[in-house]
PLY file of the C-alpha trace (Angstrom):
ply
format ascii 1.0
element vertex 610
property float x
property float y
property float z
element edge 609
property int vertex1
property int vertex2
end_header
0.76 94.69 40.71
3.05 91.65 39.14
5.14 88.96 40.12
7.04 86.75 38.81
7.70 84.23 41.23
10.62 81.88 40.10
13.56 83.65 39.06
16.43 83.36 41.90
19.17 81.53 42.59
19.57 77.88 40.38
18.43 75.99 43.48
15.47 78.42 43.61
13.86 77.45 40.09
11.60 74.66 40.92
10.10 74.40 37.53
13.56 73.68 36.13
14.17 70.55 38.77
13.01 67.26 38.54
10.09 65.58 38.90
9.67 63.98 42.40
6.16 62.45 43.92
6.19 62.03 47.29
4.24 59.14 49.27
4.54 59.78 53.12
3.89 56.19 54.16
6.50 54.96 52.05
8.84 57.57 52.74
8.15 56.97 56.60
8.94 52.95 55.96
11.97 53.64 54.28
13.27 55.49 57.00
12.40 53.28 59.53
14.28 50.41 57.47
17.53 52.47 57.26
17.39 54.00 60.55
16.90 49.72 61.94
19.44 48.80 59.76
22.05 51.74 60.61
20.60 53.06 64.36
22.05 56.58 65.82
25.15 55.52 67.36
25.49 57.17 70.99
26.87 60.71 72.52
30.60 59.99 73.13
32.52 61.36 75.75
36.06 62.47 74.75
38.79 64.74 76.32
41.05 65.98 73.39
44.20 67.17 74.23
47.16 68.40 72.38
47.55 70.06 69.03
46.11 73.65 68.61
42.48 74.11 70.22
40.65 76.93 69.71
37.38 76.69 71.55
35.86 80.79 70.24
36.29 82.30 66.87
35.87 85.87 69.08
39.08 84.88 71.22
41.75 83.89 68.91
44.36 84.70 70.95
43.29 82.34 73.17
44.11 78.59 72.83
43.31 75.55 75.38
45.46 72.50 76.34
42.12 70.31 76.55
38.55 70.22 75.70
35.83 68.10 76.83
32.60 66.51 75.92
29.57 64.39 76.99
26.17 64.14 76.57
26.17 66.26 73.53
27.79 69.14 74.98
30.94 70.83 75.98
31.77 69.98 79.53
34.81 72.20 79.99
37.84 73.12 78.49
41.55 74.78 79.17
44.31 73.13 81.55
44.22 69.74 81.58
44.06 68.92 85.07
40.78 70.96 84.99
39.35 69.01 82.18
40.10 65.69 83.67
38.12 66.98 86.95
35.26 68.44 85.04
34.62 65.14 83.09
34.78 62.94 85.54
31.05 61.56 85.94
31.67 60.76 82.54
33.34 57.78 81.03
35.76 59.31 78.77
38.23 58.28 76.34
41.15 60.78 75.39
42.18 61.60 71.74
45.58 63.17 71.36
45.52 65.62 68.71
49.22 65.85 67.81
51.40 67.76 65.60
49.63 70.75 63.25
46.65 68.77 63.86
43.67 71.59 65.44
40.21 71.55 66.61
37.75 73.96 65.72
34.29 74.62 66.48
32.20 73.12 63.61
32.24 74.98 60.60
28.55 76.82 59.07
27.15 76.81 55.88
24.72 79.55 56.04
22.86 79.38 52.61
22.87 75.93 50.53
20.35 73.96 49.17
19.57 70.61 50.30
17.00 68.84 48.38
17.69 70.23 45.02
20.99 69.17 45.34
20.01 65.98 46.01
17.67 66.06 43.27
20.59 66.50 40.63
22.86 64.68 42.26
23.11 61.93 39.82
22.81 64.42 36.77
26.44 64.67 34.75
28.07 67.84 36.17
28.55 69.81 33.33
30.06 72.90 35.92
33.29 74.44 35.02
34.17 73.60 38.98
35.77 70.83 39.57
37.33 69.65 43.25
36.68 73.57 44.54
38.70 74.31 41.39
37.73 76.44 38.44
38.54 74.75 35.05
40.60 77.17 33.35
40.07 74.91 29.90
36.31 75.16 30.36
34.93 75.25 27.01
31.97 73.55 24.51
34.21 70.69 23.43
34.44 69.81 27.23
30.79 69.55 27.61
30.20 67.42 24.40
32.75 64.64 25.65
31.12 64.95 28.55
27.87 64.26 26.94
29.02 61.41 24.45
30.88 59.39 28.04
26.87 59.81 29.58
25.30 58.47 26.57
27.24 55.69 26.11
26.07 54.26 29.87
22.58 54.73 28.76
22.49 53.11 25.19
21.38 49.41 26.83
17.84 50.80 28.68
15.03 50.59 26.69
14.83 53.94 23.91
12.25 55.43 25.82
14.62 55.31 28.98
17.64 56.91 27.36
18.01 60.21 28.55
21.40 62.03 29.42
20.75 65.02 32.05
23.14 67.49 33.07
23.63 70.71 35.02
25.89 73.66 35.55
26.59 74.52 31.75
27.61 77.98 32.27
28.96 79.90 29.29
30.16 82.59 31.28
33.01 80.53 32.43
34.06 78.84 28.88
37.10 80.06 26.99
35.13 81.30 24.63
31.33 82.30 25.32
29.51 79.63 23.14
25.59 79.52 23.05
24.47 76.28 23.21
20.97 74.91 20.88
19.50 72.42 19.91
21.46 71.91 16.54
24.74 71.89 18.89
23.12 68.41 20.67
22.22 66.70 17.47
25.91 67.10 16.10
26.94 64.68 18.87
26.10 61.64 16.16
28.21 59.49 18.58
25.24 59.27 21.52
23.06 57.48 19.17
19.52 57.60 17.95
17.17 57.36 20.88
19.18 59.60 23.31
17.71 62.44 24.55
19.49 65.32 26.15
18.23 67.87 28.62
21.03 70.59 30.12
20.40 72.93 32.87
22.14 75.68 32.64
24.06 76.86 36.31
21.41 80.04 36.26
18.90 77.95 36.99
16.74 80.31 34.24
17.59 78.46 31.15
17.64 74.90 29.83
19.17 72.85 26.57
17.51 70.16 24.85
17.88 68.61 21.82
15.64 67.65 18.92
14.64 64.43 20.51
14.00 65.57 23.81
11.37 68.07 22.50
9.77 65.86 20.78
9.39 64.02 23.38
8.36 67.08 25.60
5.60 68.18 22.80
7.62 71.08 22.69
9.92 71.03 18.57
7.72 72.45 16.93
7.19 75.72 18.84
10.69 75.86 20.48
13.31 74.37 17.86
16.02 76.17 18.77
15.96 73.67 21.76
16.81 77.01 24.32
14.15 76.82 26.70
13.19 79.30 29.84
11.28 77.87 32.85
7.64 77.03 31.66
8.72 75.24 28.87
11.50 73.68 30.88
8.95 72.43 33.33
7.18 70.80 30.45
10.18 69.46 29.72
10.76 67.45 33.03
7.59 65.95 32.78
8.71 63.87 29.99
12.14 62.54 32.23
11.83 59.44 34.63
11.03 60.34 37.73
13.31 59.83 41.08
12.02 57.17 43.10
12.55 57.48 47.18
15.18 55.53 47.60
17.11 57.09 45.61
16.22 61.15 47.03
17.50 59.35 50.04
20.26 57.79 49.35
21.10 60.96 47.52
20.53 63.28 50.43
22.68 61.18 52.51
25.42 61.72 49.98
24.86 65.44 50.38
25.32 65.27 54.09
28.46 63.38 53.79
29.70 65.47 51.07
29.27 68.51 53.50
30.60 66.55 56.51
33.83 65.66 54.75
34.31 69.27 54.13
34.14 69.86 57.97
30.74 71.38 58.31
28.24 70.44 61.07
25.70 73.05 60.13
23.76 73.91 56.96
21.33 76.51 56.89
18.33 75.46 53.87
17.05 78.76 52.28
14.28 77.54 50.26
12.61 74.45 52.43
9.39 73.65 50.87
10.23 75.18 47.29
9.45 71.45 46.14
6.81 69.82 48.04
5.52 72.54 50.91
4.48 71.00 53.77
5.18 67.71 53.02
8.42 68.62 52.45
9.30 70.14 55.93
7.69 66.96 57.26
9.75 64.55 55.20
13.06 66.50 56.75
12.07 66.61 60.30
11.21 62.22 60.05
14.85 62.34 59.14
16.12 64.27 61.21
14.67 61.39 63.78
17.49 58.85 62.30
20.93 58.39 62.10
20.98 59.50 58.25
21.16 63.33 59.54
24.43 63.74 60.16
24.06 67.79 59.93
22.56 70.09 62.02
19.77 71.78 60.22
18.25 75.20 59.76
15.47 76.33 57.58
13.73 79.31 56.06
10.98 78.18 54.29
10.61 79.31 50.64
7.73 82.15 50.13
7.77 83.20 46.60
4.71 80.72 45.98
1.20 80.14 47.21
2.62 78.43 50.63
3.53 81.86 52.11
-0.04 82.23 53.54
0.45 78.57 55.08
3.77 78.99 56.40
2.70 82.42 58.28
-0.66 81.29 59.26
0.31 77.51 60.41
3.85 77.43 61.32
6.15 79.58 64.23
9.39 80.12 64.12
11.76 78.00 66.04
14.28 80.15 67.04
14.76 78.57 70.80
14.45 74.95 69.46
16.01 72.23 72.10
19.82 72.10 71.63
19.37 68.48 70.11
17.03 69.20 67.44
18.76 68.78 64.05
16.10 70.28 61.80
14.79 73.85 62.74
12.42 75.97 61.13
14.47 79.61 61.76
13.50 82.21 59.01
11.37 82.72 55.48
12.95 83.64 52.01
12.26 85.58 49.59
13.25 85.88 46.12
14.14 89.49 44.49
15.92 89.02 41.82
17.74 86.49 39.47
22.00 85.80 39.26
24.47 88.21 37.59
26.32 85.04 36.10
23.14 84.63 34.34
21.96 88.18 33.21
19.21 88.57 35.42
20.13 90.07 38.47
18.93 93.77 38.56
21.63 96.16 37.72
21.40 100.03 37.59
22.73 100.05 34.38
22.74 97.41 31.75
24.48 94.61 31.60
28.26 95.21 29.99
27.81 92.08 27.87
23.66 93.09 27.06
24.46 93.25 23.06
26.41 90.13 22.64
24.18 87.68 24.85
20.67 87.88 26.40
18.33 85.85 28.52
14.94 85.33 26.81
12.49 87.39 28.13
14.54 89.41 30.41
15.83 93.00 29.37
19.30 94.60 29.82
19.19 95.71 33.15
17.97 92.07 34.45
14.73 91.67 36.65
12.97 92.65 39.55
10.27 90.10 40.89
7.95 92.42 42.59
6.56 95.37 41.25
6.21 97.67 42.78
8.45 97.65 45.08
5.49 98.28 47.94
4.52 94.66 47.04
7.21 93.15 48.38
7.06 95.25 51.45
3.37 93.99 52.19
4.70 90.71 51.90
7.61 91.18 54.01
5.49 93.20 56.50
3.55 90.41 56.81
6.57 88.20 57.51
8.05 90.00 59.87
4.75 90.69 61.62
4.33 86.78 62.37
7.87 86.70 64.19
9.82 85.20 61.28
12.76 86.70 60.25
13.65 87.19 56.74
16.00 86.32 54.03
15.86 88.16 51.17
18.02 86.94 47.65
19.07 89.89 45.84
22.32 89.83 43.56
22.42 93.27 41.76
23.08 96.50 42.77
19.82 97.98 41.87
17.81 95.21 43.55
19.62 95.46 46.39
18.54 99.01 46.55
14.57 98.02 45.93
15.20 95.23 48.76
16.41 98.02 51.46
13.05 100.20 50.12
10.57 97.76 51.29
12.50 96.66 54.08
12.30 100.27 55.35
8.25 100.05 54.36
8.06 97.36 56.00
9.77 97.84 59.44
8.36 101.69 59.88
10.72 102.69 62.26
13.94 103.13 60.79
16.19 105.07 62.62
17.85 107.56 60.50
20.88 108.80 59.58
21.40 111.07 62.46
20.61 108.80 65.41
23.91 107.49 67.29
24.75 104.16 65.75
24.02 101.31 68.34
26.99 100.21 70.55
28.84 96.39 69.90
27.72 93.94 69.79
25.50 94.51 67.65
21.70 96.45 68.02
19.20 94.58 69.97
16.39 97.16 70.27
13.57 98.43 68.11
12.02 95.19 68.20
12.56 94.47 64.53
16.59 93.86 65.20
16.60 90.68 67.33
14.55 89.03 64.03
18.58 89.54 62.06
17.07 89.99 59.03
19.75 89.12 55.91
20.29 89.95 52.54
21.12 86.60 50.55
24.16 87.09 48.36
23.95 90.95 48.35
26.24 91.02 45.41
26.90 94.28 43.98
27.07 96.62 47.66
27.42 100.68 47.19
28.19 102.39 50.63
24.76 103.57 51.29
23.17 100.54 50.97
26.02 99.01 53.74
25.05 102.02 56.11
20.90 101.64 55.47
21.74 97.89 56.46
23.55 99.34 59.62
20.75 101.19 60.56
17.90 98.34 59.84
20.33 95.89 61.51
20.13 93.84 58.50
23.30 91.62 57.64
24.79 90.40 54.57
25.56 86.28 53.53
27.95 86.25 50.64
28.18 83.95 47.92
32.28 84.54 47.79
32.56 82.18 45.00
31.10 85.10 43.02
35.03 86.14 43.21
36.87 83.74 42.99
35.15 81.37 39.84
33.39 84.26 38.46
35.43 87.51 39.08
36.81 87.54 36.02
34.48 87.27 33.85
32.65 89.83 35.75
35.21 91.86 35.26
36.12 91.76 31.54
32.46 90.16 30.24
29.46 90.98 32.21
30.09 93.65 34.45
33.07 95.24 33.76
35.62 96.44 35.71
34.57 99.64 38.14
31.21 97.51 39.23
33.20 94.41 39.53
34.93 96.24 42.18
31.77 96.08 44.01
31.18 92.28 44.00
31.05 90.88 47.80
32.34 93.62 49.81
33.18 91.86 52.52
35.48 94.07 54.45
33.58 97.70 54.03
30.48 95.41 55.22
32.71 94.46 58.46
34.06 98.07 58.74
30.23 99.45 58.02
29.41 97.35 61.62
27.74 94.03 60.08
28.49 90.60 60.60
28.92 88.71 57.30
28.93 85.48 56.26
30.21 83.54 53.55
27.98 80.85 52.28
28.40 78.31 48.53
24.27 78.00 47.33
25.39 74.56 46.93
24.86 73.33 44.16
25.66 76.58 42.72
29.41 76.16 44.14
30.54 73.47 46.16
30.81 72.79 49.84
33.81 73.65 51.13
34.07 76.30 54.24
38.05 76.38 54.23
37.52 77.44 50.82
34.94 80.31 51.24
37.84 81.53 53.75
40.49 81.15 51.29
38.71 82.86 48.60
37.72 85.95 50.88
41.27 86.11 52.64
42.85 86.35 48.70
40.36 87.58 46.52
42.03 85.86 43.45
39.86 85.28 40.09
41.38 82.21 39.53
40.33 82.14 35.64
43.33 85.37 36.08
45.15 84.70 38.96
44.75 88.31 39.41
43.17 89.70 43.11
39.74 91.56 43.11
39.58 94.86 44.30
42.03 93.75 47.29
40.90 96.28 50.08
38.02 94.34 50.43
40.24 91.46 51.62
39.34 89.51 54.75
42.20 88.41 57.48
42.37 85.18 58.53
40.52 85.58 61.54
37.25 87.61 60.15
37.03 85.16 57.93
37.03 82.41 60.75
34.35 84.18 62.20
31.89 84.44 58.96
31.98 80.41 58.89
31.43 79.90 62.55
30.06 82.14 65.08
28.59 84.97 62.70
27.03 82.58 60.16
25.74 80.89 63.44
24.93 84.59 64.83
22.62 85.14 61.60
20.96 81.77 61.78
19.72 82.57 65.28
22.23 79.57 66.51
24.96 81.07 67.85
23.62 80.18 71.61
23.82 76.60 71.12
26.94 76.53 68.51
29.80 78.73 66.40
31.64 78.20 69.29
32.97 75.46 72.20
32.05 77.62 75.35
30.81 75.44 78.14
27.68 74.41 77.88
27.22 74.90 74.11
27.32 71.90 71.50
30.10 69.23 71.01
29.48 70.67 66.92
33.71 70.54 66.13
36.30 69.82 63.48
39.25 67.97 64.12
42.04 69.28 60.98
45.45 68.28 59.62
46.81 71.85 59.80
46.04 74.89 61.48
44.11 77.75 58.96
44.65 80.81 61.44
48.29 79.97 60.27
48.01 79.29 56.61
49.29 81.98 54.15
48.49 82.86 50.29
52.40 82.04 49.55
51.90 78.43 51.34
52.40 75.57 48.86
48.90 73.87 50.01
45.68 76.00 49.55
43.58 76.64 52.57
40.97 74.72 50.37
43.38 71.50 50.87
43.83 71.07 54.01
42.46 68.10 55.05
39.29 67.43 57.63
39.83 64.41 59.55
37.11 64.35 61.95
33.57 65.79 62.03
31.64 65.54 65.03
27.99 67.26 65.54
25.94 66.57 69.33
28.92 64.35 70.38
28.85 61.90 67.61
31.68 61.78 65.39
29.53 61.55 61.87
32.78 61.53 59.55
36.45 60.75 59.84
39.18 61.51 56.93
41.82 59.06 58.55
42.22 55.56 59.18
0 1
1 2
2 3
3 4
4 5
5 6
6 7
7 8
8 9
9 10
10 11
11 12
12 13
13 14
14 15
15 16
16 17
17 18
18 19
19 20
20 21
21 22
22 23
23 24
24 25
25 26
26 27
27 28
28 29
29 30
30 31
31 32
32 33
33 34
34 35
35 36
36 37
37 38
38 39
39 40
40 41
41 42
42 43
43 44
44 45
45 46
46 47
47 48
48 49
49 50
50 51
51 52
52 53
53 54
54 55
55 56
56 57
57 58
58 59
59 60
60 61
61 62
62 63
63 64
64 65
65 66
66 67
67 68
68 69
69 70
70 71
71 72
72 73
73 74
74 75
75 76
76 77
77 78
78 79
79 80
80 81
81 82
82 83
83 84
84 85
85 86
86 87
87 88
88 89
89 90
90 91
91 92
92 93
93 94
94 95
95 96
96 97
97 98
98 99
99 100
100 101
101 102
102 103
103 104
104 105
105 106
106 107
107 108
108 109
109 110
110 111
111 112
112 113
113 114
114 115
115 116
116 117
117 118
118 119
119 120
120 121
121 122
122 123
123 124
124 125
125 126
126 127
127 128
128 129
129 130
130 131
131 132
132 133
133 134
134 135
135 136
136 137
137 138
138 139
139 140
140 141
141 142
142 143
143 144
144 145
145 146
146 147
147 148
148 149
149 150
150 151
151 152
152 153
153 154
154 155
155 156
156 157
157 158
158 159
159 160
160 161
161 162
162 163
163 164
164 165
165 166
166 167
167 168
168 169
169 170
170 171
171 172
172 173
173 174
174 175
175 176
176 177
177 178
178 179
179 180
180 181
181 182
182 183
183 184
184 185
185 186
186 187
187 188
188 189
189 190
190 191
191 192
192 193
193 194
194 195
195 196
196 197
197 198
198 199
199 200
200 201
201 202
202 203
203 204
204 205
205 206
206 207
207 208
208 209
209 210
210 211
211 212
212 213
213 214
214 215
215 216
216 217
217 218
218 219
219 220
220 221
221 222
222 223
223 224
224 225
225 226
226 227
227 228
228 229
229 230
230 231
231 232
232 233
233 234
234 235
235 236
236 237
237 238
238 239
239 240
240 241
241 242
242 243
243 244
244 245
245 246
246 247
247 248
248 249
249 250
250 251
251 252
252 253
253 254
254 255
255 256
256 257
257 258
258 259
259 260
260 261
261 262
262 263
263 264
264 265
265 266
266 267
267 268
268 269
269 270
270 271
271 272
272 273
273 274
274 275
275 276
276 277
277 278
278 279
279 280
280 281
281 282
282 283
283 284
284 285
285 286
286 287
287 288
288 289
289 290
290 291
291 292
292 293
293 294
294 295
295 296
296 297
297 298
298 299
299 300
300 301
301 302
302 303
303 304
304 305
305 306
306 307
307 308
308 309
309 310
310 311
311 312
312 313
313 314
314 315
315 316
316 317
317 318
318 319
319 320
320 321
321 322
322 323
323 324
324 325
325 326
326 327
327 328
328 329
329 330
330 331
331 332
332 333
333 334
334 335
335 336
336 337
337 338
338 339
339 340
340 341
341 342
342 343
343 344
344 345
345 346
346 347
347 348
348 349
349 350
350 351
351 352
352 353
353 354
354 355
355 356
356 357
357 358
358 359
359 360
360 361
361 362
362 363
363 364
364 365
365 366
366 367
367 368
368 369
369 370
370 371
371 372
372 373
373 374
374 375
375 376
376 377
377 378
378 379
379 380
380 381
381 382
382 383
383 384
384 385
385 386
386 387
387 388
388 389
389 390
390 391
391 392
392 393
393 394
394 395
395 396
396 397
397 398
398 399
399 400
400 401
401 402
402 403
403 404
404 405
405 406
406 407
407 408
408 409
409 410
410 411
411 412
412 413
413 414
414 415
415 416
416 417
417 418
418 419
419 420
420 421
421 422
422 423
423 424
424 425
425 426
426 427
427 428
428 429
429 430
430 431
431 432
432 433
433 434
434 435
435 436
436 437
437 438
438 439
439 440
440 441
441 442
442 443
443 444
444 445
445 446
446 447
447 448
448 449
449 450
450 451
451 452
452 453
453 454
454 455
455 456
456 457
457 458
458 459
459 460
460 461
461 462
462 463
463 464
464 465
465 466
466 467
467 468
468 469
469 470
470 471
471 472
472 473
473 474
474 475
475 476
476 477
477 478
478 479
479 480
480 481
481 482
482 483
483 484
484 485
485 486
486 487
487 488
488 489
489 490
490 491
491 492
492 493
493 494
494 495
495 496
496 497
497 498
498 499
499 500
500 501
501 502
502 503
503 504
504 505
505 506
506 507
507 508
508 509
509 510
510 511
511 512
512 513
513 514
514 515
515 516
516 517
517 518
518 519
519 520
520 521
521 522
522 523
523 524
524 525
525 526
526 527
527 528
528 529
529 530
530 531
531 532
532 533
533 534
534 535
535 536
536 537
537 538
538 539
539 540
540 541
541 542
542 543
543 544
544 545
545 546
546 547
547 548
548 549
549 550
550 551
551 552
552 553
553 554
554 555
555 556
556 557
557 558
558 559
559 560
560 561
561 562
562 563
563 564
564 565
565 566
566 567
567 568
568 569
569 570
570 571
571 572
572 573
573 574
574 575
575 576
576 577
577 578
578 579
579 580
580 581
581 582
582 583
583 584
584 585
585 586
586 587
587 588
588 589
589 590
590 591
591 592
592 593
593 594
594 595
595 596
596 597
597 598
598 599
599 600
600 601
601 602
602 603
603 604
604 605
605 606
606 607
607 608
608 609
């Protein structure tokens, strides 16, 4: 049997991120210092009334004059008279939503990535995405001005200092598909002759470097083309400065504000631990004590390395975790396969594009991390056996396949075919469905696969930027254009009986829940303008639901939030306009419409207005 253990998502790659040593005193100091200098501010109480309130995602129809919170919690909501009585052992204040302004329940990220984003964060972002936008003039010329501006704010540290780093190069999305080497990098004269330059590219499988920066890596003379995969990339980052802590902090706390101002109060991690294992799931939950975490929290801890054993053997799921805890540990994930964008997702057939570019080391139908396939069922049996519930990354169509497999090898009882299909909600019963099992991404769906997920009761998260940023080139490049039609099949999924979600792999796309909607209600590649396969279109109010109560549904949440019942979290969104009455013709996107409050437990933790 083989594995190889590190080809996923971008955020996934943990030999291709930097550098980071962790000292837990310190760490612990640091937070103390902020959290003295900046304490948790308290639970408000608040009666809104006014505007458009919609307190559940499963009741659109229904609407509420007034909605009220204390202590962390909804207190009641509907007429207003009934409000006022329910709140009163509470000191309340009253804010008047008016106009188009509506409240939501908070909106859910299922599937980002926390600490590698914060990681980066200070990298130049060499994406083709830019404000939730694609970059139709994407091309190599961008990147080397790009390049040349970073240099230049670098050319005063010492030479040994003077290192440009960037992420996101993705020549999928350029004009013109231009490989990028080391020769490109020492063309850009302009930078100067101590700068070194290391590119990630947005597969997360790949790096660029040029001349310089192998030599400083120890690494020209056997790789000069300067194209690197992840063991020599991992070499590489050896050679960069390291980030010190109080910088990974002040970075993470520009993650969560980054996500707040795009209205969500949940983020679901899917690889906690990929960095610094235990430590790391220790360094989030002493944040989570402060006022820096200004998200609610879930995990699944990452098991494609040696910490599986640890996490199974030392660690329980904490799937009925007090209402005020902001950092959970809800699920483990596993890694199957690589990204389409980049070539390495498993495909039944090769890649469209497999003569014209390739990914070193990886073939023309992509790659499969496990074989055989009964290897990742013994690891997922032995997941599952423990009481976690799994999420598995798999992007093509053929690894989705090997994914259901061990699945079914590893949950025995499968019912088949034949059996009566469980009744709504949704199956709670063999014992293996309350765990909600997922499929991360689950790219590329054929109709049996979305029926074998019925009957395991496993549910799909989608990556809908896949369509929108990447659709085209999917569609004339990589995949072409019948098994494009297949990419993030949102609406047979929804027809087939699962609940979806629609998630961004942040940093692979950006935060931006109105967005995910958007992109799933319209379908449009916007490199074309043209709409994806458009019966797999969402309505307005499915796609509502896959960014609040059904993300929150597959997270194991959706008891304490993805919805303002009574008694549930005050997790909401106060917005400008109303989405459930936004419409592809309107003049502002769905992506545009502005958040002006964010408020998770009853603290408002962002506001958009003066």
């Amino acid at each position: 049997m083989s594995q190889r253990p590190q080809f996923g998502c971008a955020c996934c790659t943990p030999g291709m991120l930097p550098l980071y040593e962790h000292d837990p005193d310190a760490w612990q100091a640091l937070l103390a210092q902020t959290h003295q200098a900046t304490p948790l501010g308290p639970q408000s109480s608040v009666i809104f009334v006014g505007g458009t309130i919609y307190p559940d995602p499963q009741h659109l129809d229904l609407t509420v004059d007034a909605i009220g919170i204390a202590n962390g919690m909804v207190i009641a909501s509907g007429k207003i008279e009934d409000v006022r009585e329910a709140m009163k052992p509470y000191p309340y204040v009253v804010r008047e939503l008016v106009g188009e302004e509506t409240l939501l329940p908070g909106l859910i990220d299922p599937h980002a990535h926390l600490m590698s984003s914060a990681l980066i964060h200070d990298w130049t972002d060499l994406s083709p995405i830019s404000n939730q936008y694609l970059d139709k003039g994407y091309d190599i010329e961008q990147i080397k001005a790009k390049i040349c501006a970073a240099a230049r704010k670098v050319q005063d540290k010492d030479p040994k200092e003077q290192w440009v780093t960037g992420f996101g190069v993705d020549p999928s999305l350029m004009k013109e598909w231009t490989d990028i080497v080391a020769k490109t990098l020492d063309e850009l004269h302009e930078i100067g002759p101590h700068v070194k330059i290391f590119l990630l590219n947005a597969s997360g499988h790949i790096s660029y470097a040029n001349t310089l920066a192998l030599q400083a890596a120890g690494l020209a003379e056997q790789f000069p083309t300067g194209v690197l995969t992840e063991q020599q990339s991992a070499q590489m980052l050896k050679a960069l400065p390291q980030l010190g802590q109080e910088q990974l902090l002040a970075n993470l706390q520009k993650v969560f504000r980054e996500a707040n101002q795009r209205g969500i109060t949940t983020l679901f991690d899917a690889s906690i631990g990929l960095f610094k294992g235990p430590q790391e799931v220790d360094m989030m939950r002493q944040l989570a004590q402060t006022s820096s975490m200004t998200l609610r929290v879930g995990c699944a801890l990452y098991g494609n390395d040696n910490n599986l054993m640890t996490w199974v053997d030392c660690y329980k799921p904490e799937l009925t975790s007090d209402a005020n805890s902001l950092f959970t540990l809800r699920a483990i994930k596993l890694i199957a396969d690589g990204s389409n964008q980049g070539l390495t997702g498993l495909q039944s057939e090769p890649y469209h594009c497999c003569n014209e570019h390739q990914v070193p080391g990886v073939g023309a139908y992509g790659l499969f991390n496990y074989s055989p396939v009964r290897q990742l069922a013994h690891v997922m049996q032995i997941v599952t056996s423990a009481g976690w519930p799994i999420l598995t990354h798999a992007n093509g169509d053929e690894a989705i396949s090997n994914v259901l497999s061990a699945y079914q090898l590893a949950l025995c009882t499968i019912p088949s075919a034949n059996d009566p299909l469980p009744k709504p909600p949704f199956p709670t019963e063999p014992a293996w469905a309350w765990q909600r099992h997922r499929i991360e991404h689950c790219s590329l769906l054929h109709d049996e696969a979305i029926g074998l997920m019925k009957r395991m009761a496993i549910s799909p998260s989608f990556l809908i930027g896949h369509v929108g940023y990447w659709g085209q080139a999917f569609q004339s490049t990589i995949l072409g254009e019948e098994r494009a039609n297949l990419l993030d099949r949102c609406a047979s999924a929804l027809k087939g009986g699962l609940r979806i979600s629609l998630h961004s792999d942040r940093f692979v796309t950006p935060f931006g829940p109105l967005r995910y909607m958007e992109q799933a209600i319209t379908r449009v590649m916007e490199a074309s303008g043209e709409v994806l396969n458009k019966n797999e279109c969402l309505d307005v109010e499915q796609a509502l639901r896959a960014v609040t109560i059904d993300a929150a549904w597959q997270c194991h949440l959706d008891h304490q939030i993805g919805s303002l019942l009574d008694g549930k979290q005050a997790d909401l969104v106060v917005l400008a306009k109303n989405p459930l009455k936004w419409k592809p013709e309107d003049r502002v996107n769905m992506r545009d419409i502005l958040v002006e409050e964010t408020w998770v437990s009853g603290r408002k933790v962002y506001c958009g207005v003066s």
